[in-house]
C-alpha positions in Angstrom: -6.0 -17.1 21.3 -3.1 -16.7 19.6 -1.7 -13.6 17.2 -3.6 -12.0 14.4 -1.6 -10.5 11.4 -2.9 -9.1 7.8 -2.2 -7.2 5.1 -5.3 -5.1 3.2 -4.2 -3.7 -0.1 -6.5 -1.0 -1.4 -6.8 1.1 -4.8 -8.9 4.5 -4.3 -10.0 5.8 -7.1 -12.6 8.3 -8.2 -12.7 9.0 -11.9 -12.7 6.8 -15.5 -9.0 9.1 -16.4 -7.6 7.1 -13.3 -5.1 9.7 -12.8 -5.5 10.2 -9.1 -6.0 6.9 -8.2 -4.4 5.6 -4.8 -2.5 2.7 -3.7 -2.3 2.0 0.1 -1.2 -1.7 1.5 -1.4 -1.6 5.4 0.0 -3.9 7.8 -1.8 -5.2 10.7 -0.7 -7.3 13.7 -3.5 -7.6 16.2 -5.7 -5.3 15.0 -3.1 -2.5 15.0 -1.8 -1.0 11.9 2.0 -1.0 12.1 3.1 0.5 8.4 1.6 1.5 5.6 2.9 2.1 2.4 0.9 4.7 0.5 1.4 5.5 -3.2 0.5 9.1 -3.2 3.2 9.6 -0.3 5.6 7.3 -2.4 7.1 5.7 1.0 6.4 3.9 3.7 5.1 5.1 7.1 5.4 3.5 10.5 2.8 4.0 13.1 4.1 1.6 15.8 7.7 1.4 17.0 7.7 -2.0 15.3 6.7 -0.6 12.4 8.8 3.0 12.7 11.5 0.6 12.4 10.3 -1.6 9.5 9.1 1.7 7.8 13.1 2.8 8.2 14.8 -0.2 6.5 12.0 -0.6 3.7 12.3 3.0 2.7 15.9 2.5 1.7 15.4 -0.3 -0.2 15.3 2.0 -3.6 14.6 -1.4 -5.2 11.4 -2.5 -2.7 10.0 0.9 -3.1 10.1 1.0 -6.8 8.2 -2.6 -6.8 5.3 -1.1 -4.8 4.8 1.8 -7.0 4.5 -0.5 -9.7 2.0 -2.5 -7.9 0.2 0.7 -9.1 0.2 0.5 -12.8 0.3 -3.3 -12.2 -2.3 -3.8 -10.0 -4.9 -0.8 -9.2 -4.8 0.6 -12.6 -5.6 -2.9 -14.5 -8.7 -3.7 -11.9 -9.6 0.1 -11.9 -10.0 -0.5 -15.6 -12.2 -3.9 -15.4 -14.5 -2.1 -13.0 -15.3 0.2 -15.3 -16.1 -1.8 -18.4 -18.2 -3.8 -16.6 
């Protein structure tokens, strides 16, 4: 029993050039997404009314938003690039 909460970043990718690769970080409470943030999009997006409103304030953080796209070139594109050599 209890409450059941998680965050699964993911990096989609489909070439070596690693020019179309994809971050998305979703976040789940109780096996419901609530938000995701997805790189392509460049925003968040809310899915529940929890996280319509979370989605809201997060998106004007220019700051917040700015972070997670570097989370990008931080963290997909340096892993994408392991992968590969490996």
């Amino acid at each position: 029993d209890g409450y059941f909460e998680q965050m699964v970043t993911e990096c989609r990718f489909s070439s070596k050039d690693l020019q179309g690769i994809e971050l998305i970080d979703s976040y789940v409470f109780n096996k419901v997404e609530d938000i995701r943030f997805n790189s392509t999009v460049g925003k968040f997006v809310g899915y529940t009314e929890h996280g319509v409103k979370n989605a809201e304030a997060w998106n004007s953080d220019a700051a917040f938003l700015a972070q997670m796209l570097g989370q990008l070139e931080r963290y997909c594109k340096g892993n994408a690039a392991i992968d590969y050599s490996a």
